[in-house]
TIVO-2410 file (N, C-alpha, C; in nm, 3 decimals):
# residues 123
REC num residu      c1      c2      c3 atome chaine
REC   1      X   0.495 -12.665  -1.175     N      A
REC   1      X   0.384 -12.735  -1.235    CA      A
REC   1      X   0.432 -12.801  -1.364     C      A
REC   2      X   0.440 -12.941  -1.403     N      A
REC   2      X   0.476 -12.999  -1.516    CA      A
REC   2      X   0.312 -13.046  -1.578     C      A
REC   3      X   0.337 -13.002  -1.729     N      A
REC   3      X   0.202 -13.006  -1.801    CA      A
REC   3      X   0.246 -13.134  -1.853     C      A
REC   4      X   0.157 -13.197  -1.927     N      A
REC   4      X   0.154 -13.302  -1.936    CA      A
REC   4      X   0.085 -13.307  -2.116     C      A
REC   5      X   0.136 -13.288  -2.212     N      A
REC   5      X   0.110 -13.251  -2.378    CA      A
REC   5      X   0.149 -13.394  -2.472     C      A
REC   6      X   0.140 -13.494  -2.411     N      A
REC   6      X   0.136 -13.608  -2.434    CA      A
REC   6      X   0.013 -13.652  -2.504     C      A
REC   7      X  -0.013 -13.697  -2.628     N      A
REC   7      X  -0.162 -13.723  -2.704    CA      A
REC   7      X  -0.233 -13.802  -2.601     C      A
REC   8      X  -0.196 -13.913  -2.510     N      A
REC   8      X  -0.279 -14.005  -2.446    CA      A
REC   8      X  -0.359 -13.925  -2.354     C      A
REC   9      X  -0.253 -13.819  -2.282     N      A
REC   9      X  -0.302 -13.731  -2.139    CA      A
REC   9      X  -0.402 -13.619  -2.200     C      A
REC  10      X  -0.423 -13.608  -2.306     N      A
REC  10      X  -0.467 -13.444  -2.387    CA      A
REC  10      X  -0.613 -13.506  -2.467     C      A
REC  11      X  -0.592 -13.597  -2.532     N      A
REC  11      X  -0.688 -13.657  -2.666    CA      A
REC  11      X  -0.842 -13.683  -2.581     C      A
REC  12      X  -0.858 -13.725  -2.415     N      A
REC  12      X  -0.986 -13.750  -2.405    CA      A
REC  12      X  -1.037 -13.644  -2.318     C      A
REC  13      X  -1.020 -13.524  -2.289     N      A
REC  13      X  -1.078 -13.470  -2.176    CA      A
REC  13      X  -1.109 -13.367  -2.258     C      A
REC  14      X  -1.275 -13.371  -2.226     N      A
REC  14      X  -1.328 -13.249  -2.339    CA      A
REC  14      X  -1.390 -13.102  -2.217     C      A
REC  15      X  -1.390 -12.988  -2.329     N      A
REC  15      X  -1.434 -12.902  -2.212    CA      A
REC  15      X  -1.520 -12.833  -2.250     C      A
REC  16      X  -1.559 -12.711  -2.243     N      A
REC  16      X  -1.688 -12.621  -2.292    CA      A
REC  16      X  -1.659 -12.539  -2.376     C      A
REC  17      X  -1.762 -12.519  -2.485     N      A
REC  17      X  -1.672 -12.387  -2.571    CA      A
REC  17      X  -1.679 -12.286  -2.481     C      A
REC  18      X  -1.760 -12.249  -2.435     N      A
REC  18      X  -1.696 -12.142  -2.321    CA      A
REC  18      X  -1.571 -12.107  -2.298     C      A
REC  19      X  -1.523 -12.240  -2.234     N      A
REC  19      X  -1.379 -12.229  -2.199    CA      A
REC  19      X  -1.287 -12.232  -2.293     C      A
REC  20      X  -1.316 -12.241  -2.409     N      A
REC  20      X  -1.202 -12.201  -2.488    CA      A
REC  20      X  -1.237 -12.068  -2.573     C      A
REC  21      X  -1.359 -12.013  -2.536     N      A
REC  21      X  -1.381 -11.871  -2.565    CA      A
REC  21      X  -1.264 -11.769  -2.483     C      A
REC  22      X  -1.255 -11.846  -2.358     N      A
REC  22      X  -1.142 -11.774  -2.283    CA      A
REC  22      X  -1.022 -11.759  -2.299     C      A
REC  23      X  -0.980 -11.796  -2.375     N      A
REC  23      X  -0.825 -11.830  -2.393    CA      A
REC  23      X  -0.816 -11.719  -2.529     C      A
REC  24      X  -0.721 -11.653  -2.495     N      A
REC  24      X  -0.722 -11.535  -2.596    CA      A
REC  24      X  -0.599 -11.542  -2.699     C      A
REC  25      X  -0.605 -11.636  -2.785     N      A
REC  25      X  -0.502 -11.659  -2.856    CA      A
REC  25      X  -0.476 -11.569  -3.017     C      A
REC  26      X  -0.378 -11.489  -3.039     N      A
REC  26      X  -0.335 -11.387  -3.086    CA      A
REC  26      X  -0.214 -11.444  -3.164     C      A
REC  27      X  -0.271 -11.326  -3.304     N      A
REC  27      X  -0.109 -11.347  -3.347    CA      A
REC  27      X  -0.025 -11.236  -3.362     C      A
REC  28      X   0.103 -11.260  -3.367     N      A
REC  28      X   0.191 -11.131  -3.350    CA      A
REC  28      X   0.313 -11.136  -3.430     C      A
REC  29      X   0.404 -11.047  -3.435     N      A
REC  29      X   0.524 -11.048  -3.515    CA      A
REC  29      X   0.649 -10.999  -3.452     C      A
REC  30      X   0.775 -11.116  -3.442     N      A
REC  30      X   0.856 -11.141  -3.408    CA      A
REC  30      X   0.965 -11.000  -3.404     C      A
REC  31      X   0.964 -10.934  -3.300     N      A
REC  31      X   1.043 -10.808  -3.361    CA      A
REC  31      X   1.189 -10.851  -3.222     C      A
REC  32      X   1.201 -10.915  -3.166     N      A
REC  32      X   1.337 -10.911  -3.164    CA      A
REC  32      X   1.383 -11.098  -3.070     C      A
REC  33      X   1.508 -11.109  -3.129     N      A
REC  33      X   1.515 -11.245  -3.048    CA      A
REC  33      X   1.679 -11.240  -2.989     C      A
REC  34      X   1.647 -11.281  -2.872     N      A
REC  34      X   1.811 -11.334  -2.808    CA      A
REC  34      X   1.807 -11.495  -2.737     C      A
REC  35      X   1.935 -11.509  -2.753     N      A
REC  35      X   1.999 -11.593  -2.700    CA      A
REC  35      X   1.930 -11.596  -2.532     C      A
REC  36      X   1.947 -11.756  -2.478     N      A
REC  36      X   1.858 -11.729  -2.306    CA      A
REC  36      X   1.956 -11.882  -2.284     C      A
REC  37      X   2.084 -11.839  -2.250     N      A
REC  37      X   2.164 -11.934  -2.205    CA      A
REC  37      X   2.162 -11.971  -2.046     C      A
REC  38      X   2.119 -11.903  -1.965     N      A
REC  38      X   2.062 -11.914  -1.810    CA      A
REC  38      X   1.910 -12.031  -1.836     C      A
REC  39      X   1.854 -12.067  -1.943     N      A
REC  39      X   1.739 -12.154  -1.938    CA      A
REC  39      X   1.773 -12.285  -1.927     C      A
REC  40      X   1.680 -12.415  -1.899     N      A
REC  40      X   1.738 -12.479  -1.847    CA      A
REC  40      X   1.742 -12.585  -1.979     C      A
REC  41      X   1.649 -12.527  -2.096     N      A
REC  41      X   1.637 -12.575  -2.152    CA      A
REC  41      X   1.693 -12.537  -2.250     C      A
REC  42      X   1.786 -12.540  -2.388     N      A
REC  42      X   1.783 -12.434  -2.516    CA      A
REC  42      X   1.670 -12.356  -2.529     C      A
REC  43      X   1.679 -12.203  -2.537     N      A
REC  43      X   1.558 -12.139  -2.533    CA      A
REC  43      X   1.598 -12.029  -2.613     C      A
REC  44      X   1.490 -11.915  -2.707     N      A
REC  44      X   1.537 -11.820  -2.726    CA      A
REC  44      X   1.413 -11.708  -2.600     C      A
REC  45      X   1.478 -11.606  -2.599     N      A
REC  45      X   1.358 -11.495  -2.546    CA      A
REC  45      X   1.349 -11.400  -2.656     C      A
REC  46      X   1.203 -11.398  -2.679     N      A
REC  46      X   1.122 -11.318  -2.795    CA      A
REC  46      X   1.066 -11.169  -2.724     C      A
REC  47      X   1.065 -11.074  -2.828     N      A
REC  47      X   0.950 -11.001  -2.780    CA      A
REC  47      X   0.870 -10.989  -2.909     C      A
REC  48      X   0.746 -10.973  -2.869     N      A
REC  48      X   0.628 -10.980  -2.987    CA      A
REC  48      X   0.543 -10.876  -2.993     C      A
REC  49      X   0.546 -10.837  -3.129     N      A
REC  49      X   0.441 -10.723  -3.132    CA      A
REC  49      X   0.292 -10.779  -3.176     C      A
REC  50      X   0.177 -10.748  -3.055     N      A
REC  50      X   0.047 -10.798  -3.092    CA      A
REC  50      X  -0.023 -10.732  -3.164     C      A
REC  51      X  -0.007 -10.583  -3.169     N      A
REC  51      X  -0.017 -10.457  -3.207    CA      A
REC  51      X  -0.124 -10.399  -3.145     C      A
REC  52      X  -0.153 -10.236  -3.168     N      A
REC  52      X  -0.246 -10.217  -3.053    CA      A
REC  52      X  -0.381 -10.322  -2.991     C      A
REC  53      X  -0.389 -10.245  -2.833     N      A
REC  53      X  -0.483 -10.337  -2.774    CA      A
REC  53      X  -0.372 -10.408  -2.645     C      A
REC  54      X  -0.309 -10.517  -2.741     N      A
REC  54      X  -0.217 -10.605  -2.684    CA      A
REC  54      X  -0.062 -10.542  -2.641     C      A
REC  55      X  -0.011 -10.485  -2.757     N      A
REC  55      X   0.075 -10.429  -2.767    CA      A
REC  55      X   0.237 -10.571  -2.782     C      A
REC  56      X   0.326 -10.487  -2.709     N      A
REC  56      X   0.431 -10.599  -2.724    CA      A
REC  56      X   0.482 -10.654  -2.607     C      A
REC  57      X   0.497 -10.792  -2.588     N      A
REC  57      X   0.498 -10.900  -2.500    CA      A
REC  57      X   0.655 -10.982  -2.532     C      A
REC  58      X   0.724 -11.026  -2.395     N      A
REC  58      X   0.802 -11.091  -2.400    CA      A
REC  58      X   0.764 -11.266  -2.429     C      A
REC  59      X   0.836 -11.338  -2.435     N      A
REC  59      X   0.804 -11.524  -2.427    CA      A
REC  59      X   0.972 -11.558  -2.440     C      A
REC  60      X   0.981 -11.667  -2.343     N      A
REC  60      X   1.094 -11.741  -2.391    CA      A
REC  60      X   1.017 -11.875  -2.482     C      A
REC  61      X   1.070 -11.942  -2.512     N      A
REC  61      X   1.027 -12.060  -2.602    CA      A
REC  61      X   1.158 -12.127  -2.664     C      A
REC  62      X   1.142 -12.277  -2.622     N      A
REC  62      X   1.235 -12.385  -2.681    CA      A
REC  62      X   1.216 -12.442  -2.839     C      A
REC  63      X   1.258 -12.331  -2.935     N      A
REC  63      X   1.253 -12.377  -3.039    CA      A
REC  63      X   1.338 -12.331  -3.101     C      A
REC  64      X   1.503 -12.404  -3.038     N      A
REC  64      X   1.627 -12.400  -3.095    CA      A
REC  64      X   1.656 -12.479  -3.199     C      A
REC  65      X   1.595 -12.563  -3.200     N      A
REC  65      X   1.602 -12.660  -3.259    CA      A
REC  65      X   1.535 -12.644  -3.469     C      A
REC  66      X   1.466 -12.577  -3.476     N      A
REC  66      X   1.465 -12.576  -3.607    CA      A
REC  66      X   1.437 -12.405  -3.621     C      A
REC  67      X   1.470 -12.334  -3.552     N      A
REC  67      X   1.475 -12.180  -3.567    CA      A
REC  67      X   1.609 -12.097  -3.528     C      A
REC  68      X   1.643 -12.051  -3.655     N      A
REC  68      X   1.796 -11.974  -3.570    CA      A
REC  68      X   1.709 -11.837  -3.521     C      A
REC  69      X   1.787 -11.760  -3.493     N      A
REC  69      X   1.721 -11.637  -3.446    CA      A
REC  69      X   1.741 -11.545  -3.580     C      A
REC  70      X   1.775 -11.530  -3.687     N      A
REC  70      X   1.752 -11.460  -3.799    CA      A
REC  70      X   1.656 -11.494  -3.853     C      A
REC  71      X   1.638 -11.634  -3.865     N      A
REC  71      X   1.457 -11.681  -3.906    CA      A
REC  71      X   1.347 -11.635  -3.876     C      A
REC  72      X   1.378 -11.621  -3.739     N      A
REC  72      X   1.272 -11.573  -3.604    CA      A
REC  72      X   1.219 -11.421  -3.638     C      A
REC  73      X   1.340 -11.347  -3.670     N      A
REC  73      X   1.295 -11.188  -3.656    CA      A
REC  73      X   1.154 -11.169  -3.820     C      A
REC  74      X   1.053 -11.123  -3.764     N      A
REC  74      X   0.946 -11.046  -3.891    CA      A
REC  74      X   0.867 -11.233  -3.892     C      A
REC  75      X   0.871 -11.311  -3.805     N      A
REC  75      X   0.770 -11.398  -3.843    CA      A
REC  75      X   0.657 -11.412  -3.764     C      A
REC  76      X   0.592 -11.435  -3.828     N      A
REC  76      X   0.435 -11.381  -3.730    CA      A
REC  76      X   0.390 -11.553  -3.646     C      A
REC  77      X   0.359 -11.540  -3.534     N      A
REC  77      X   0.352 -11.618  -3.427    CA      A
REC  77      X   0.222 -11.659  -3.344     C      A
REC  78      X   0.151 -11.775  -3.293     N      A
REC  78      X   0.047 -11.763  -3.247    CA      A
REC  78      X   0.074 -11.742  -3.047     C      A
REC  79      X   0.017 -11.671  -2.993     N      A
REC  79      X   0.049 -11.686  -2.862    CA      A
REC  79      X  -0.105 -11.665  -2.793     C      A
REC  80      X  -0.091 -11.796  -2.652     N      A
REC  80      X  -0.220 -11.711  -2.563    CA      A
REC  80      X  -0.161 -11.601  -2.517     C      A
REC  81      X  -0.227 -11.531  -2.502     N      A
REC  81      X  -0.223 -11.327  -2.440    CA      A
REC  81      X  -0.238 -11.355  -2.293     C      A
REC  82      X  -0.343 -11.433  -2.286     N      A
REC  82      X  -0.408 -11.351  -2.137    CA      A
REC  82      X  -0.406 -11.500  -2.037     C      A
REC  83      X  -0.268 -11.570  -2.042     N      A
REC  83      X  -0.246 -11.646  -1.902    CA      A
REC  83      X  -0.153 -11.549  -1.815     C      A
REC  84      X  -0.149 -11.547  -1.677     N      A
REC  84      X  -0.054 -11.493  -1.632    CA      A
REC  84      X   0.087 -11.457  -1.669     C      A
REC  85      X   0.170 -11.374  -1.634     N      A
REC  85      X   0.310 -11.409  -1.667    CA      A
REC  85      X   0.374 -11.520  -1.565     C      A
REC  86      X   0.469 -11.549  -1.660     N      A
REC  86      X   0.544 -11.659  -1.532    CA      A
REC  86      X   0.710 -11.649  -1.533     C      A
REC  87      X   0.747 -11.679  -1.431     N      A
REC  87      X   0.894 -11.677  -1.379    CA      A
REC  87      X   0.953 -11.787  -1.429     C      A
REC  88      X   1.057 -11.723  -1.555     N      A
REC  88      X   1.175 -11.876  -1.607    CA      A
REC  88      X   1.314 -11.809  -1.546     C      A
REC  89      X   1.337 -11.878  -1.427     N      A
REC  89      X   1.529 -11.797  -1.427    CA      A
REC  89      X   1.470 -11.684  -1.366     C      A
REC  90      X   1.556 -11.584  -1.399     N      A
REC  90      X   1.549 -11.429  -1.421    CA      A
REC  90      X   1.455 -11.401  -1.499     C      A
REC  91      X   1.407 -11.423  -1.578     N      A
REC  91      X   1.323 -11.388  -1.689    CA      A
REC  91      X   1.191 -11.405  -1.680     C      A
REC  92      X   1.085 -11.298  -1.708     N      A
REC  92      X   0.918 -11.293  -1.669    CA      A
REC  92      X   0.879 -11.323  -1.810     C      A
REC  93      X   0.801 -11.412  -1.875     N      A
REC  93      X   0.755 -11.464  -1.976    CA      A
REC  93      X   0.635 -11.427  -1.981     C      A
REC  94      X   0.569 -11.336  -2.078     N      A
REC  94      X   0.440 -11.279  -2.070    CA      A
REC  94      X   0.295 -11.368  -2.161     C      A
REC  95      X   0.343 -11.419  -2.226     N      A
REC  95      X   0.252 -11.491  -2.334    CA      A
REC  95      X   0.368 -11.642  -2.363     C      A
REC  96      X   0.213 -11.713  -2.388     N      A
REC  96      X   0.288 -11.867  -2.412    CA      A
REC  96      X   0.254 -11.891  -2.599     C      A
REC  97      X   0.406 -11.886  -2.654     N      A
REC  97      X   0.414 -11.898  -2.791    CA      A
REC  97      X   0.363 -12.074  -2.812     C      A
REC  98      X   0.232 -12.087  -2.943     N      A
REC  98      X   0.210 -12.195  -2.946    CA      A
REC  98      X   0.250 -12.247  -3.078     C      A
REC  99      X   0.315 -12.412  -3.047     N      A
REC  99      X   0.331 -12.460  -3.129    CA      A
REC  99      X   0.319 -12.644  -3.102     C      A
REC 100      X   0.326 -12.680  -3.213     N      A
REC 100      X   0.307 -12.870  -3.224    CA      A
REC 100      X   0.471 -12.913  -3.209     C      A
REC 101      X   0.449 -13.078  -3.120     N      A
REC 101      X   0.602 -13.147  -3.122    CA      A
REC 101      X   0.540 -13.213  -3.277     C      A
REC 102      X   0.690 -13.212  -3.312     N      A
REC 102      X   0.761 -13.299  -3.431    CA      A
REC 102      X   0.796 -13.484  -3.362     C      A
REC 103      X   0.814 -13.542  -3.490     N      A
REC 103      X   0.842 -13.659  -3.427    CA      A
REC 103      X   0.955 -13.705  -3.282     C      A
REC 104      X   1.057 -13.615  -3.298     N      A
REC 104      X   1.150 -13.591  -3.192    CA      A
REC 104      X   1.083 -13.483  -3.060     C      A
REC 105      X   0.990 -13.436  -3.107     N      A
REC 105      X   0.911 -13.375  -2.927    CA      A
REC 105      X   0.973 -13.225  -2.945     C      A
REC 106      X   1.042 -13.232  -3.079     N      A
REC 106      X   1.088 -13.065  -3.120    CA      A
REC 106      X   0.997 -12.970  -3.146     C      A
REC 107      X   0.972 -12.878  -3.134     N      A
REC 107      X   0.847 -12.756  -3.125    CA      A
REC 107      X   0.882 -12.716  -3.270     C      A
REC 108      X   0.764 -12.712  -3.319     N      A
REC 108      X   0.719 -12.642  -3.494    CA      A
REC 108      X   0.644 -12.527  -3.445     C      A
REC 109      X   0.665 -12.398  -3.439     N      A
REC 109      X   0.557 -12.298  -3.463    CA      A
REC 109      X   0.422 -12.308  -3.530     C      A
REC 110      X   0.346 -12.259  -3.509     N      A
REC 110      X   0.231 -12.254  -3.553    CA      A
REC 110      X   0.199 -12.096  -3.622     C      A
REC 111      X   0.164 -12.085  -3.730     N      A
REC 111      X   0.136 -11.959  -3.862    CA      A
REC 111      X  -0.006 -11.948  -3.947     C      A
REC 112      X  -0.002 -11.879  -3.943     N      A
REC 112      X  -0.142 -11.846  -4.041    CA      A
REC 112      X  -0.097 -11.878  -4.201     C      A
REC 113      X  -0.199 -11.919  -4.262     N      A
REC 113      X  -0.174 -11.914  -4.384    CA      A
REC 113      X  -0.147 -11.793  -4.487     C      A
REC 114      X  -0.239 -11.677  -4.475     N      A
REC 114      X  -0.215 -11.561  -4.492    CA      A
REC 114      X  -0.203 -11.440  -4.421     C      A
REC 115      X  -0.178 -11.360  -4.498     N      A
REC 115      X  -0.166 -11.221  -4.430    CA      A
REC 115      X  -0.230 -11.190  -4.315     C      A
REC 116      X  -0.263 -11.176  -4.185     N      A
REC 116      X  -0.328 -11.110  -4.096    CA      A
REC 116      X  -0.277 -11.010  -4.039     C      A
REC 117      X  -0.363 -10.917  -3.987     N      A
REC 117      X  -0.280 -10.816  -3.852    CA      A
REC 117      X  -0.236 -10.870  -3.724     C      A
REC 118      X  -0.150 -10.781  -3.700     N      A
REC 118      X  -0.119 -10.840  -3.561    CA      A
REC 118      X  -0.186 -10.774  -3.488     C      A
REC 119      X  -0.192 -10.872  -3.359     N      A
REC 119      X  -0.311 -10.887  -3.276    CA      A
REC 119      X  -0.443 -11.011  -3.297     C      A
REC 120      X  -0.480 -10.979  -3.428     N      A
REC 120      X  -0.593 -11.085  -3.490    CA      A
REC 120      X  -0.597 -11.201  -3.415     C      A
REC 121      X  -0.712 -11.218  -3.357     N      A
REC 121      X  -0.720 -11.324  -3.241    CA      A
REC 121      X  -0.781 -11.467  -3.360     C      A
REC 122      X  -0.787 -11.563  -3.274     N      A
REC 122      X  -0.776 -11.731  -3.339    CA      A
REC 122      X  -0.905 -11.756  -3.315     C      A
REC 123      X  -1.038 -11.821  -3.399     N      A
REC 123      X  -1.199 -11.821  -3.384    CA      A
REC 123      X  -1.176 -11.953  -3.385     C      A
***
């Protein structure tokens, strides 16, 4: 399935708050990162602590590009929780880490401004 996160394809199709009541987006903290040289893309694989409730979740995510993996470890992260997992490679990806393209289509994380717990879901 190729998504399509292009402003033209995204900017007019509106939906219900309902439906974005559903989407269980969480934040969590970065407790370990490796290298995912089998991806097809530069990728690292994360695991994330949501903290209880959620607990801790794998994600790969393509954001080699302005994150080494020492950056990565203790930074707190937004992810949906509750889409399926999905098959990258070898690798089962449990939560989709969200973030905005940069002018180059490079992924910026997305952070809270302050302190929250992990887990703390997105209103």
């Amino acid at each position: 399935m190729h998504l399509d996160f292009s402003p033209e394809a995204q900017a007019s199709k509106n939906i219900e708050f309902s439906q974005f009541l559903d989407v269980d987006i969480r934040i969590g903290e970065v407790i370990e990162v490796l290298d995912f040289p089998e991806a097809r893309n530069p990728s690292y694989k994360l695991k994330i602590d949501f903290g209880p409730g959620v607990g801790v979740r794998k994600s790969s995510a393509q954001i080699t590009v302005h994150y080494c993996r020492e950056s990565l470890l203790g930074k707190k992260v937004l992810a949906v929780v509750n889409f399926p997992p999905r098959q990258i490679g070898k690798f089962m990806s449990e939560v989709l880490v969200l973030g905005l393209s940069d002018k180059n289509n490079d992924i910026v994380l997305l952070n809270a401004d302050q302190d929250v717990p992990n887990g703390a879901r997105l209103h």
